[in-house]
C-alpha positions in Angstrom: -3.2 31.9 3.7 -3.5 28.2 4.1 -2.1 27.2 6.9 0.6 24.0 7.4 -0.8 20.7 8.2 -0.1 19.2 11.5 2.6 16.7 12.0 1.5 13.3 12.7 2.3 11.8 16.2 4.3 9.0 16.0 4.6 5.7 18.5 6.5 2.9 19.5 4.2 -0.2 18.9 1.4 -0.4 21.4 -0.9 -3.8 22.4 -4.3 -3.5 21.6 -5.3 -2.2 25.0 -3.7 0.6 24.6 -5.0 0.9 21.0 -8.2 0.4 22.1 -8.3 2.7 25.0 -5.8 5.7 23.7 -5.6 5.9 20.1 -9.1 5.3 18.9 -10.5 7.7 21.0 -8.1 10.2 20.1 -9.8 9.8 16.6 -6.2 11.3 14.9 -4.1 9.8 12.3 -1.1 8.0 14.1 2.1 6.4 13.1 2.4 3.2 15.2 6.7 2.8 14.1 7.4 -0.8 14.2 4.1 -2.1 15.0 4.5 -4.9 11.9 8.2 -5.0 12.1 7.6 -8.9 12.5 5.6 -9.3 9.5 7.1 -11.8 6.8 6.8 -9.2 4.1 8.2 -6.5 6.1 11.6 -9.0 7.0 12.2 -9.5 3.2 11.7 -5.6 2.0 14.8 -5.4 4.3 16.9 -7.6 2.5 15.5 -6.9 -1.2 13.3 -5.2 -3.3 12.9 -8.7 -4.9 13.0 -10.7 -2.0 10.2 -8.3 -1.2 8.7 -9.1 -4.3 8.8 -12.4 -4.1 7.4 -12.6 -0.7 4.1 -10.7 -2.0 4.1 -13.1 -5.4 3.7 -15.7 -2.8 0.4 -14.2 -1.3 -0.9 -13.0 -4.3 -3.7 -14.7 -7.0 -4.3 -14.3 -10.5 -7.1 -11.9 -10.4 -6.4 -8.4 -11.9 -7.5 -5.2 -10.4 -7.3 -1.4 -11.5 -4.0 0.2 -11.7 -3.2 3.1 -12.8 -0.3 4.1 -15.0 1.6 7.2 -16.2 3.3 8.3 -18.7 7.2 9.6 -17.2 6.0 13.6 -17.6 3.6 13.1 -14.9 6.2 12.3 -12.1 3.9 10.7 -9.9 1.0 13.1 -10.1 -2.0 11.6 -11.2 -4.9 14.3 -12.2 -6.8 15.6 -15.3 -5.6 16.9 -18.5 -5.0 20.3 -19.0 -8.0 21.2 -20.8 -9.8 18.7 -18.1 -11.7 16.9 -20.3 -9.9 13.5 -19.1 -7.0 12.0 -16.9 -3.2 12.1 -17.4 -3.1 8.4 -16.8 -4.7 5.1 -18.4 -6.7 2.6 -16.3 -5.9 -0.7 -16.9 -6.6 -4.3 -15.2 -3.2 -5.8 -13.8 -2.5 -8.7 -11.8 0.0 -8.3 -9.1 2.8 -10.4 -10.4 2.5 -7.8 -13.7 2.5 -5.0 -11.2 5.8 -5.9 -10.0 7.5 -6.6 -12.7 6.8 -3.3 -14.1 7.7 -1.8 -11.2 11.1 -3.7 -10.3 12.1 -3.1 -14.4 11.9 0.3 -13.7 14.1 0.7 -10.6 17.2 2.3 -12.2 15.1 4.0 -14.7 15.2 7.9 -14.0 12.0 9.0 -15.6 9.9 6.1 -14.6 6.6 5.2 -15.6 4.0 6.1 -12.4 2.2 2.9 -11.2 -1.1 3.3 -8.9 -2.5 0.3 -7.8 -4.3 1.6 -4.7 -7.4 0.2 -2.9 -6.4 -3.7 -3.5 -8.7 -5.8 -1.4 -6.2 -7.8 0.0 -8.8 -10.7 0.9 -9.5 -10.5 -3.6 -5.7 -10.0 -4.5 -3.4 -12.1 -1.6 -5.8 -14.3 0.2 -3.1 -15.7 2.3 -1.9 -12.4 3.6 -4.3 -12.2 6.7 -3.3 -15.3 7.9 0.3 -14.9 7.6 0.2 -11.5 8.5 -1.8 -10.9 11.6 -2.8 -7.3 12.8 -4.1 -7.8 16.8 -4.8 -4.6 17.4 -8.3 -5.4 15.4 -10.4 -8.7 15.5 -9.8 -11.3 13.0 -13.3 -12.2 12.6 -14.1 -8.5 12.2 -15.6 -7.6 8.8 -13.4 -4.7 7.4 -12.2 -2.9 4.3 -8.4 -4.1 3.7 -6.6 -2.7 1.0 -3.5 -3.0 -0.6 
C-alpha cells in the first residue's frame, strides 16, 4: 500500500539569513506564507481577478509560449488518450494577454475549458516582473530558471 505523502511545513516569512542557513539545508519543500504578500501582483489578486489581470498585462510582452488546453471532459487532468497513442489536450502558442482572456471568460463557466501554461520564463514573457517584483531571499544578479 502506498503510503500518504507528507504534509508540507509551512512558515511565516523569513529574511534571507534564515533562508540561507535553515531552509536550504533542510533540502525540503516549504511554504514560506506571506513571504510576497507585498508584491504588486499579489495586492491586486486581492481586490480582482481582473485587477489581477490587468496587473500581469502590464508586465507581460507579446511573445507567445506553449499552453496547453482541454477540452471541459478532462476537468483539469491533462494526460494521454485512452488508447495512449496521443494527449487529451492540444498544444498551442498563446500570448499572455490571450491566456487571460480565456481564462477570465471562463470564470462563471461550470465545465470550463483547462488552460496550462506552465514553465513561462518570466524574463521571455513579463520582463518587468523581476524588477517590480523582487524575491531577496536569492541574488538578483544570480542566473536562474524563473517560470511562470
Amino acid at each position: 500500500m502506498p503510503s500518504l505523502p507528507r504534509p508540507i511545513t509551512e512558515r511565516a516569512p523569513v529574511d534571507r539569513a534564515t533562508f540561507e542557513a535553515e531552509i536550504v539545508p533542510a533540502a525540503q519543500p516549504v511554504v514560506l506564507r506571506g513571504q510576497v504578500a507585498d508584491w504588486p501582483l499579489v495586492a491586486a489578486a486581492r481586490t480582482s481577478s481582473d485587477a489581477f489581470a490587468t496587473a500581469l498585462r502590464a508586465q507581460a510582452n507579446d511573445v507567445a509560449g506553449e499552453a496547453w488546453f482541454g477540452a471541459p471532459s478532462i476537468k483539469g487532468r491533462f494526460g494521454f488518450t485512452d488508447d495512449l497513442a496521443g494527449h487529451n489536450f492540444d498544444r498551442r502558442l498563446a500570448t499572455i494577454d490571450q491566456l487571460l482572456d480565456l481564462i477570465l471568460r471562463q470564470c462563471d463557466d461550470g465545465e470550463p475549458w483547462s488552460v496550462y501554461a506552465g514553465a513561462l520564463p518570466v524574463a521571455k514573457h513579463l520582463p518587468r516582473f523581476r524588477a517590480t517584483h523582487p524575491m531577496p531571499l536569492i541574488d538578483a544578479d544570480r542566473y536562474m530558471l524563473v517560470s511562470l
